[in-house]
C-alpha positions, 0 to 999 in steps of 0.5 A: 684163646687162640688169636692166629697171628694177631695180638690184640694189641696189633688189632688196637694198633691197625684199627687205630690207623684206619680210623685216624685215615677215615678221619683224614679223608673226612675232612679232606671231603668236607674242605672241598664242599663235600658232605657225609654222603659224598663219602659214604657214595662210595663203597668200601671195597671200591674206595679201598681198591681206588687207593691200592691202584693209585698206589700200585700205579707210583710205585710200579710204573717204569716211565715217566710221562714228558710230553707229546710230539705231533709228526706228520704223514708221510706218503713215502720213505725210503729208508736207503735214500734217508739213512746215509753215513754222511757228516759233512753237513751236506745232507739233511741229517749228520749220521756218523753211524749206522750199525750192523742190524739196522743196515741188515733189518731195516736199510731196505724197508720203504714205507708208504701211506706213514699217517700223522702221528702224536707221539708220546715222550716217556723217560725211563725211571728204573733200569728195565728191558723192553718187554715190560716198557711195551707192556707199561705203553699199552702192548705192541700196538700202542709202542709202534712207531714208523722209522719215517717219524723217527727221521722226521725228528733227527731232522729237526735236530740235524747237528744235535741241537735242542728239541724232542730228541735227547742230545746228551748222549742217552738214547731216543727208543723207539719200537719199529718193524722191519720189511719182515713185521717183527718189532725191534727197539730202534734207537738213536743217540748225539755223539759230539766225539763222532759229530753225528747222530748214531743209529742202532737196533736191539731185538725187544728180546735182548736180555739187556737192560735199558739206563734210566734217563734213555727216552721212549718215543710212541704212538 
């Protein structure tokens, strides 16, 4: 007889495991006040695909959901007027540094009718680059935020003080287009050495990868 590749005590052993995992499941039912016909409502094939996305969804997902924060509309941001080099704590937000493509891609950018906006806080949990982190947050649409709301944050933490926006030195991600509508990943993190807030871009197409601990803001 020709058993393919399962020995019969292998078949003994699975149906063995799928048993006792009814018998579990049963009584988890019947301790929440359930009966035999909760448990049979659900077909086999839907019940076992219910568990496999459970399980796929811990064991594939690359952020970890923190929290939400509410910004406000914005009639009008000018970029150049708001993200300006300046320490000295004369200015609304201490910014020690602005690098090479922000001020190239996004010093010019003005944004107008900017609406209020409940952000979502993601932690990465695995090191990843930004194309699978768009994809996890619902495609591009979902990860876009505004470069308004973006500030609007920094500037609830001018000196690097407590709030929404990481201050221990890990990046606060968030995916803004440019006057040209190409989505870039612009983040922002605390130098204590340089006394200000340092702002960067990467094209969403670099090949580098993200830390875990960097937080993800988005829309």
């Amino acid at each position: 007889m020709d058993m393919g590749k399962h020995s019969p005590s292998a078949i003994a052993s699975g149906a063995g495991f799928a048993a006792d995992i009814w018998i579990r499941i049963d009584k988890a039912v019947k301790k929440l006040g359930g009966t035999d016909l909760d448990i049979h409502r659900i077909g086999l094939d839907d019940f076992i695909e219910r568990i496999a996305g459970l399980l796929m969804e811990g064991a594939n997902r690359l952020l970890d959901f923190v929290g939400t924060v509410v910004v406000p509309a914005v009639e009008r941001f000018v970029a150049a007027d708001h993200f300006v080099v300046d320490t000295s704590g004369k200015r609304p937000v201490r910014i020690a540094f602005l690098g090479d493509n922000f001020k190239r891609h996004f010093l010019g950018k003005i944004e107008v009718g900017v609406a209020v906006a409940n952000l979502r806080i993601h932690r990465l949990k695995v090191l990843s680059r930004d194309i699978p982190i768009i994809t996890e947050l619902g495609g591009e649409a979902r990860a876009e935020t505004a470069l308004a709301h973006l500030f609007h944050l920094l500037s609830l933490q001018p000196n690097g003080g407590s709030g929404t926006l990481l201050t221990n030195g890990y990046a606060n991600i968030f995916y803004v287009r440019d006057e040209r509508k190409n989505l870039w990943a612009v983040y922002a993190f605390w130098s204590a050495a340089d006394g200000g807030w340092n702002v960067f871009v990467f094209s969403i197409e670099h090949p580098n990868e993200w830390s875990v601990g960097n937080q993800v803001l988005s829309s």
